[in-house]
C-alpha positions as CSV (number, residue, x, y, z in Angstrom):
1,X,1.1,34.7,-59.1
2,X,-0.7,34.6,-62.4
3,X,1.0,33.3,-65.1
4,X,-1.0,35.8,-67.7
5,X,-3.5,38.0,-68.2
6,X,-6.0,38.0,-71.2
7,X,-7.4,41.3,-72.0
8,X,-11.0,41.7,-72.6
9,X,-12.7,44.5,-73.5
10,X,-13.7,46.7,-71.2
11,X,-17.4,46.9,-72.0
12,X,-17.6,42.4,-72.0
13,X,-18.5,40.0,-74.2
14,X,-21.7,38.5,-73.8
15,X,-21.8,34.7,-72.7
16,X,-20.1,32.4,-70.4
17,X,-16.7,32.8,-69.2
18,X,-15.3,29.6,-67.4
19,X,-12.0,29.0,-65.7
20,X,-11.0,25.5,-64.8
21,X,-7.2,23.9,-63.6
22,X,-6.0,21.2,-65.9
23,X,-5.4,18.5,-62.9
24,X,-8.0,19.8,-60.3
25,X,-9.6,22.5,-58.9
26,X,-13.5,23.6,-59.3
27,X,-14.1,25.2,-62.6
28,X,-15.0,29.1,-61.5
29,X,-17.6,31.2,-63.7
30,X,-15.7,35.0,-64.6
31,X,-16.7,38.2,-65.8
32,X,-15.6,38.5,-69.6
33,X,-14.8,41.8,-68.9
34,X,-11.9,43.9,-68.5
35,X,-8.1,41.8,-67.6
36,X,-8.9,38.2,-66.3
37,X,-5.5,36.5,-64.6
38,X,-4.7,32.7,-65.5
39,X,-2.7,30.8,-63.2
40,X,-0.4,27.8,-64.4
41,X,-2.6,25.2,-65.9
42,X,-5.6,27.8,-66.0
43,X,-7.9,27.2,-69.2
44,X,-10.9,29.4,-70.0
45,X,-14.0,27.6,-71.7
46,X,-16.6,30.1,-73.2
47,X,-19.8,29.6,-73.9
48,X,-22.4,31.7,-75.7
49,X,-25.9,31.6,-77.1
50,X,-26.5,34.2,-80.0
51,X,-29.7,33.0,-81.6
52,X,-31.7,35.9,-80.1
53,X,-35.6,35.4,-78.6
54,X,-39.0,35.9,-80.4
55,X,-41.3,38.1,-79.0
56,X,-44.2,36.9,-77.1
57,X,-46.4,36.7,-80.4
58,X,-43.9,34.7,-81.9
59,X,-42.4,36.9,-84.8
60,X,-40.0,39.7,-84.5
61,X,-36.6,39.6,-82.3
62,X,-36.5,40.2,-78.6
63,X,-35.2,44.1,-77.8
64,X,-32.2,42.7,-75.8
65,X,-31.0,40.3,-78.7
66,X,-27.7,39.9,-79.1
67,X,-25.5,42.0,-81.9
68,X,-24.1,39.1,-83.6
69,X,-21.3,41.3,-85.4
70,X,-20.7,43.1,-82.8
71,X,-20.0,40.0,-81.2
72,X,-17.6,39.1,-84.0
73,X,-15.7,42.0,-84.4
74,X,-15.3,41.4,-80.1
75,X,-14.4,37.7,-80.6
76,X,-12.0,38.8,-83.2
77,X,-10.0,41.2,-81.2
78,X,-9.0,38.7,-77.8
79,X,-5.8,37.7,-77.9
80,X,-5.4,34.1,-80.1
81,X,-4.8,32.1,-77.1
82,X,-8.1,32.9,-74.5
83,X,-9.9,29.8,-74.6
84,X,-9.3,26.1,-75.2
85,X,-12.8,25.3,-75.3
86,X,-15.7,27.7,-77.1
87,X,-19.3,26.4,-78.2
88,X,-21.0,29.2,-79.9
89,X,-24.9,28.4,-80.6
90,X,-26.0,31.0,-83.2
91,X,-22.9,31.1,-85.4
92,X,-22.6,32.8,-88.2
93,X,-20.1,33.1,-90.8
94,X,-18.0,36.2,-89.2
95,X,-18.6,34.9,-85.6
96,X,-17.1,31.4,-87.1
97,X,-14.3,33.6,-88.8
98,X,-13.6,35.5,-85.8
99,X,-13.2,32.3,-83.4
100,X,-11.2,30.8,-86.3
101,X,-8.3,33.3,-84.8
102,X,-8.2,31.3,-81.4
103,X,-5.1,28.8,-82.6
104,X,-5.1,27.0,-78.7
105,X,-8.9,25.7,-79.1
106,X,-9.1,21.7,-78.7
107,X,-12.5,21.4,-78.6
108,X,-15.3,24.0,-81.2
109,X,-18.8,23.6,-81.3
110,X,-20.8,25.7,-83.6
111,X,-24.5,25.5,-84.5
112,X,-26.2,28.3,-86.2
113,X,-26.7,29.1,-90.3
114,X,-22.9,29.5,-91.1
115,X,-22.2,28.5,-94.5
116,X,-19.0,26.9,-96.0
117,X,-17.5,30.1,-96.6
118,X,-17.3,30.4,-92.6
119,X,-15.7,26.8,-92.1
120,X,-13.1,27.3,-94.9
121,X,-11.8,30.0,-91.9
122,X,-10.4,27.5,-89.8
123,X,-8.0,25.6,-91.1
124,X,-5.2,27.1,-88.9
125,X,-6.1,25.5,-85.5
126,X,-2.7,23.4,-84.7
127,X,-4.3,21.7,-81.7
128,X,-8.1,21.2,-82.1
129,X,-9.4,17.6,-81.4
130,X,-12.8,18.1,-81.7
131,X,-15.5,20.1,-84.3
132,X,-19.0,19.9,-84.1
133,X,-20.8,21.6,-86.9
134,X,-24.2,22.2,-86.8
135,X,-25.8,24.3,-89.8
136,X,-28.7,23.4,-92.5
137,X,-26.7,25.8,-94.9
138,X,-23.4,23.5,-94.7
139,X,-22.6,22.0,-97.9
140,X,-19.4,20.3,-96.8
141,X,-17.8,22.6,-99.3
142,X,-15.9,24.5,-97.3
143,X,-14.1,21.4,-96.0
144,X,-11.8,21.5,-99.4
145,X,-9.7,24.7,-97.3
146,X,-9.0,22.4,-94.7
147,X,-7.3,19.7,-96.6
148,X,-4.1,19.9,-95.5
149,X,-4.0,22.2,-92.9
150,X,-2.7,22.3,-89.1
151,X,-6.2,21.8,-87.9
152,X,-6.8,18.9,-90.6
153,X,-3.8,17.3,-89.0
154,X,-4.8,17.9,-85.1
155,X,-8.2,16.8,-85.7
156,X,-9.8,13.6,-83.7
157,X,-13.5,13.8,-83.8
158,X,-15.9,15.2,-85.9
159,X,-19.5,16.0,-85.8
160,X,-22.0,16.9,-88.4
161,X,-25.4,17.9,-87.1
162,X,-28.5,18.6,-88.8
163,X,-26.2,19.6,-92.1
164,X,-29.3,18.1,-94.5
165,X,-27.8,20.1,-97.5
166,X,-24.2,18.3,-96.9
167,X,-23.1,16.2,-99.7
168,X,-21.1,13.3,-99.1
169,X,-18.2,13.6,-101.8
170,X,-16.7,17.0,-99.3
171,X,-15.4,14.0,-97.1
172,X,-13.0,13.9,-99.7
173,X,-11.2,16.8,-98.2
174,X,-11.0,14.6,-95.2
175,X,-8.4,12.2,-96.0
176,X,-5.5,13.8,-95.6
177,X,-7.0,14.1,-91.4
178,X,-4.7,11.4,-90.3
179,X,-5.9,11.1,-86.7
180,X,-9.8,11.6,-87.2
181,X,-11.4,8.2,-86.0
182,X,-14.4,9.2,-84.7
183,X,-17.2,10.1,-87.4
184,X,-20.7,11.2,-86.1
185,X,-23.8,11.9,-87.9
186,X,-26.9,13.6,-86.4
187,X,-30.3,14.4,-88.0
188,X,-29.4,14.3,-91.4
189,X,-29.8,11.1,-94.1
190,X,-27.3,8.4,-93.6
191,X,-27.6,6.3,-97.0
192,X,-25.6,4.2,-98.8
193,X,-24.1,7.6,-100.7
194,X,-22.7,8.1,-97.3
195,X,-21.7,5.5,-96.0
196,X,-19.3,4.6,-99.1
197,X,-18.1,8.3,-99.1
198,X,-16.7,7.2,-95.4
199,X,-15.1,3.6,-96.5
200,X,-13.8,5.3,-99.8
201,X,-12.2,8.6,-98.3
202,X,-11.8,8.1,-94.0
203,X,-9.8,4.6,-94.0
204,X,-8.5,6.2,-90.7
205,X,-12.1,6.5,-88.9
206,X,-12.7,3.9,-86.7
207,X,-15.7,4.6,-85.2
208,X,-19.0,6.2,-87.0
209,X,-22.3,7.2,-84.8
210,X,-25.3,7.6,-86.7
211,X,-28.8,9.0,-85.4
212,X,-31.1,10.2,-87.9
213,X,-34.3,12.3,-87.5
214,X,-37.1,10.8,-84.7
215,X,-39.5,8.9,-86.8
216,X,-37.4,8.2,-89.3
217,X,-35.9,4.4,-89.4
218,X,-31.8,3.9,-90.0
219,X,-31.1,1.6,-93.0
220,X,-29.5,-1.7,-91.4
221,X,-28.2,-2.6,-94.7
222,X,-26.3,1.0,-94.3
223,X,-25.4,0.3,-90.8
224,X,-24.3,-3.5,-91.8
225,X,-22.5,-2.3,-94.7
226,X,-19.9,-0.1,-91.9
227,X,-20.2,-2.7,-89.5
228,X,-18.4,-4.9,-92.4
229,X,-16.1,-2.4,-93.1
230,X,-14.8,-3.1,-89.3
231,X,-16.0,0.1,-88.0
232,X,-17.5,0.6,-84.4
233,X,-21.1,1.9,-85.5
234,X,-23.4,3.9,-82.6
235,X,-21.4,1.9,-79.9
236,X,-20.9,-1.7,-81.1
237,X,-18.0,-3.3,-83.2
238,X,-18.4,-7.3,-84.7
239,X,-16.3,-9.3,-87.2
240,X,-17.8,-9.1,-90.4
241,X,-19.8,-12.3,-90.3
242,X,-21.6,-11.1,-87.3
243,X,-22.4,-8.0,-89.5
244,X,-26.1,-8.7,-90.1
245,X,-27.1,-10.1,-86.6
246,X,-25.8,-6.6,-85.0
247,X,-26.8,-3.5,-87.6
248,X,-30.2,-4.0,-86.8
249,X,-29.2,-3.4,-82.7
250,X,-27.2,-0.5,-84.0
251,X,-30.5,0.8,-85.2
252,X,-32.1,0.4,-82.4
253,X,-29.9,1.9,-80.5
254,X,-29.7,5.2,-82.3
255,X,-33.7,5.3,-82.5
256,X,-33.8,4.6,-79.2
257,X,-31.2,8.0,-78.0
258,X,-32.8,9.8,-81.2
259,X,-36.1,9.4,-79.7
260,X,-35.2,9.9,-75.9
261,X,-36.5,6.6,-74.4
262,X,-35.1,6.9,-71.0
263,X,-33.4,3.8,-69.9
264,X,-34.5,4.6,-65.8
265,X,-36.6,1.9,-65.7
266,X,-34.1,-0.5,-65.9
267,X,-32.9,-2.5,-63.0
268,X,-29.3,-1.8,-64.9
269,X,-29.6,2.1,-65.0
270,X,-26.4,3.9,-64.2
271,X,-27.7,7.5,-63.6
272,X,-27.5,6.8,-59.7
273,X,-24.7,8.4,-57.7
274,X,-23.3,5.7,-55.8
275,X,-22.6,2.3,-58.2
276,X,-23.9,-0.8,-57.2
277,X,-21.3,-3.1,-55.0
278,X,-19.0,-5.4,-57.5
279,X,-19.6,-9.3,-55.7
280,X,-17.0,-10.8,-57.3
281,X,-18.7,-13.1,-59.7
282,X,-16.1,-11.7,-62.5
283,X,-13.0,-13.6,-62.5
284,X,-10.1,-11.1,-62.4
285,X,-7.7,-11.9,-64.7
286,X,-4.2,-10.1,-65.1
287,X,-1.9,-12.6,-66.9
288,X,-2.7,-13.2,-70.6
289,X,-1.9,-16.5,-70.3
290,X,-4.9,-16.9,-68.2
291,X,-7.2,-15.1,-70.5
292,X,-5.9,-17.6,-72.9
293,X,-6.7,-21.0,-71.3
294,X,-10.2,-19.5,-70.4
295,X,-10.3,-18.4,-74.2
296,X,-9.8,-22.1,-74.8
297,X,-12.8,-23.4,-73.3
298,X,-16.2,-24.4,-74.1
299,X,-18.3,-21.3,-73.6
300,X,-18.1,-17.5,-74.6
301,X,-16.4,-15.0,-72.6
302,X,-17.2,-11.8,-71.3
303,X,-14.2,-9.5,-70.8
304,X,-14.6,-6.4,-69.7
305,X,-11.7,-3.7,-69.4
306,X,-11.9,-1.7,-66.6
307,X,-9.5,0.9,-64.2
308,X,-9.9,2.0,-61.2
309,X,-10.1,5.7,-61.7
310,X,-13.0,4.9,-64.3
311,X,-16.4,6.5,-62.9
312,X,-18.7,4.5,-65.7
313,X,-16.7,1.2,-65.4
314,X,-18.1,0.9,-61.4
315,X,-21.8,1.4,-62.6
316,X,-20.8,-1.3,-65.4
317,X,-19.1,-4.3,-63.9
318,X,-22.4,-5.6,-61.1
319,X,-24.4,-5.1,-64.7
320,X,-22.1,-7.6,-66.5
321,X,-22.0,-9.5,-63.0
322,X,-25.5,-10.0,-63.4
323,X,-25.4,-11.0,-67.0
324,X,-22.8,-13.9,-66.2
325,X,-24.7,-14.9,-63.4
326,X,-27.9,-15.4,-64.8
327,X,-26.2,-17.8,-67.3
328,X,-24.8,-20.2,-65.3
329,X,-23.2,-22.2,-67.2
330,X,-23.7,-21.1,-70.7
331,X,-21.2,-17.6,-70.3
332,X,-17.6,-17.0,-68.4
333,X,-16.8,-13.8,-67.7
334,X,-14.0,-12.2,-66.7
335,X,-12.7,-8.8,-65.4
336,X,-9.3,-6.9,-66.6
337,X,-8.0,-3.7,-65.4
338,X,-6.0,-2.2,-67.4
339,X,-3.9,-0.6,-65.4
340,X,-2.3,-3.7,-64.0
341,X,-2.6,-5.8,-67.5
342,X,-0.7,-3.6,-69.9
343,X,-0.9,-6.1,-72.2
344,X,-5.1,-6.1,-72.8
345,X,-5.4,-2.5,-74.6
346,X,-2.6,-3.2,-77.4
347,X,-4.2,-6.8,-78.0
348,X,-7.7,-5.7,-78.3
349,X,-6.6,-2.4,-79.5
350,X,-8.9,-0.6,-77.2
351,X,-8.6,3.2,-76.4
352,X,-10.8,3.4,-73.6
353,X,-12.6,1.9,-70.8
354,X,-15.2,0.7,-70.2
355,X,-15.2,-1.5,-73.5
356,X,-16.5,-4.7,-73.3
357,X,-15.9,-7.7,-75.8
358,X,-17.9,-11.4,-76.1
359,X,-15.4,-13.7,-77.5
360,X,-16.1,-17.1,-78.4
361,X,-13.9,-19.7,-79.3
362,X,-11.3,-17.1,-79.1
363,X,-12.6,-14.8,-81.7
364,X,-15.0,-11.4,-81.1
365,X,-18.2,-11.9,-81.6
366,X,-19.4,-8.4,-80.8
367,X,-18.2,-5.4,-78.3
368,X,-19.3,-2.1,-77.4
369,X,-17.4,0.9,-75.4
370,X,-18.8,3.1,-73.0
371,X,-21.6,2.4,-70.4
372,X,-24.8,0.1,-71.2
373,X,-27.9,-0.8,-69.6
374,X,-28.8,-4.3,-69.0
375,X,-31.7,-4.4,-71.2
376,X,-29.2,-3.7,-74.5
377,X,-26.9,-6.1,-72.9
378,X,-29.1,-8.4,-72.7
379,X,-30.2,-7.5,-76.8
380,X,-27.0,-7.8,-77.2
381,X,-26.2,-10.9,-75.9
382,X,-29.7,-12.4,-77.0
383,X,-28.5,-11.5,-80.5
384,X,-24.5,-13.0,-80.2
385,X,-27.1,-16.4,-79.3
386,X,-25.8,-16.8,-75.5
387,X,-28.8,-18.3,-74.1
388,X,-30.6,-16.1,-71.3
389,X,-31.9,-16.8,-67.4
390,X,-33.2,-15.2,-64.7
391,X,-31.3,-11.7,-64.3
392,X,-31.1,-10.4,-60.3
């Protein structure tokens, strides 16, 4: 029996139309046309390219390009709960007006030449988590209508992609976002400007990517000046005296995914289907208490929090396996799942698995969150001074 039915009109929207079940079930591609019937825990997700195709020569639009306002006026006629999920490539300001209307979205992208006049739109979004905005013609200035709002208050992530005209003193209108801790920065400078509009206005942010055009180097003195704010920058965290050693890995790192430098080759790769079998070399641990006397001892620790249910986690453990082995001596390393130690995500105040921490003499020297290959572990590790050895 369907629960409800969302109307569209008659003639169809152009796009992608996706219907998935919150808790299972294969997502199923529909026809934006016409009624469409949502069971229980249905959720549509719609997708849509609008940028419209060059002729063969090169200049001129395609004959079958899409009608971007009629597109708008169509998007701003569905009811205000259709989707939970839209990513509209193409956007302009009355397409981003018209989605603005959809109050059950969690998760926007929009990349196209909207302007700030288009984002000041959609500051009534009670439960979006996520933004991605993508324009050159995005000043930041139309953040200021947001200050304040519901969607300011629901918001978790953002990213800003390719906004070169953005001007960091907009983040301003950011600070009353209480639960945004996740700060990403794509194709567009990251200076110091930047960075101290983030440490001056998003105390809350807790984590900062940063990848800036190919060819062009990150700052480390930008990336160590966030690392030493206690931020988790492009994947790894450190205590601020370890601040120095790791910006330049940051760096790295975010040349590295700017530049697409496939990771394949490594012997550590994690884009297979089936995971590597775990051998035990990781000591499972599950009492604190026995985190604490290995803590206590004369050699870093690798702890790495894992579930059961985690997908990335199975690729990840053999990898840090490897890394312990190959040390002998010289690195413990130890395995916690979560799920049975309560007690680990409160005391490393971790949100997610996998994240991985190197602690010596009780303290964090570095971690990082998320999968890895062994060759930046090993950077990693290299850097942190844990002497090397002969990897499987």
């Amino acid at each position: 029996m369907s629960a409800r039915v969302i109307e569209f009109p008659e003639q169809g929207i152009p796009g992608t139309l996706v219907r998935y079940t919150e808790g299972g079930g294969e997502p199923v591609e529909l026809d934006a046309r016409g009624p469409v019937a949502l069971s229980s825990g249905s959720r549509l997700v719609y997708v849509v390219d609008a940028t419209g195709a060059a002729d063969a020569d090169g200049a001129g639009e395609a004959p079958d390009e899409l009608d971007r306002d009629a597109l708008a006026a169509a998007l701003a006629q569905l009811p205000s709960d259709a989707f939970v999920v839209a990513d509209l490539s193409g956007a302009t300001d009355a397409m981003v007006r018209a989605i603005a209307g959809q109050r059950a979205l969690r998760t926007l992208v929009l990349a196209g030449d909207f302007t700030d006049e288009g984002v000041a739109a959609l500051g009534g979004m009670p439960g979006l988590a996520d933004l991605v905005l993508e324009s050159p013609r995005f000043t930041g200035a139309g953040l200021a209508a947001l200050a304040g709002s519901r969607t300011a208050a629901s918001l978790d992530s953002l990213v800003l992609s390719e906004a070169t005209a953005f001007r960091p003193e907009h983040l301003r209108a950011l600070s009353e976002a209480p639960h945004l801790t996740s700060l990403t920065f794509e194709g567009m400078p990251v200076d110091h400007t930047l960075a101290g509009a983030v440490l001056t206005h998003l105390s809350q942010v807790a984590e900062v990517s940063v990848a800036e055009r190919p060819g062009h180097a990150l700052d480390p003195g930008v990336l160590e000046r966030l690392l030493a704010a206690g931020l988790c920058v492009n994947g790894i965290a450190a205590p601020p005296e370890y601040a120095a050693l790791f910006a330049g890995a940051a760096a790295e790192a975010a040349q590295a995914g700017q530049e697409g430098q496939g990771e394949s080759e490594d012997e550590g790769d994690m884009g297979g289907e089936e995971p590597p079998e775990e051998r035990g070399v990781l000591r499972e641990v599950v009492e604190e208490d026995e985190l604490e006397r290995l803590l206590a001892g004369p050699v870093p620790v690798l702890v790495g929090l894992t579930a059961p249910w985690c997908g990335p986690c199975a690729f990840l453990t053999p990898v840090l396996e490897d890394m312990v082995e190959a040390r002998g001596a010289a690195l413990a390393g130890v395995k916690v799942d979560v799920d049975r130690a309560a007690w680990a995500q409160e005391r490393f105040a971790v949100l997610g698995v996998p994240t991985v921490l190197l602690l010596r003499d009780g303290r964090e020297v570095f971690r990082f969150s998320g999968a890895a290959t062994r060759r930046r572990i090993e950077e990693w590790l290299a850097t942190a001074g844990v002497p090397g050895g002969a990897a499987r």
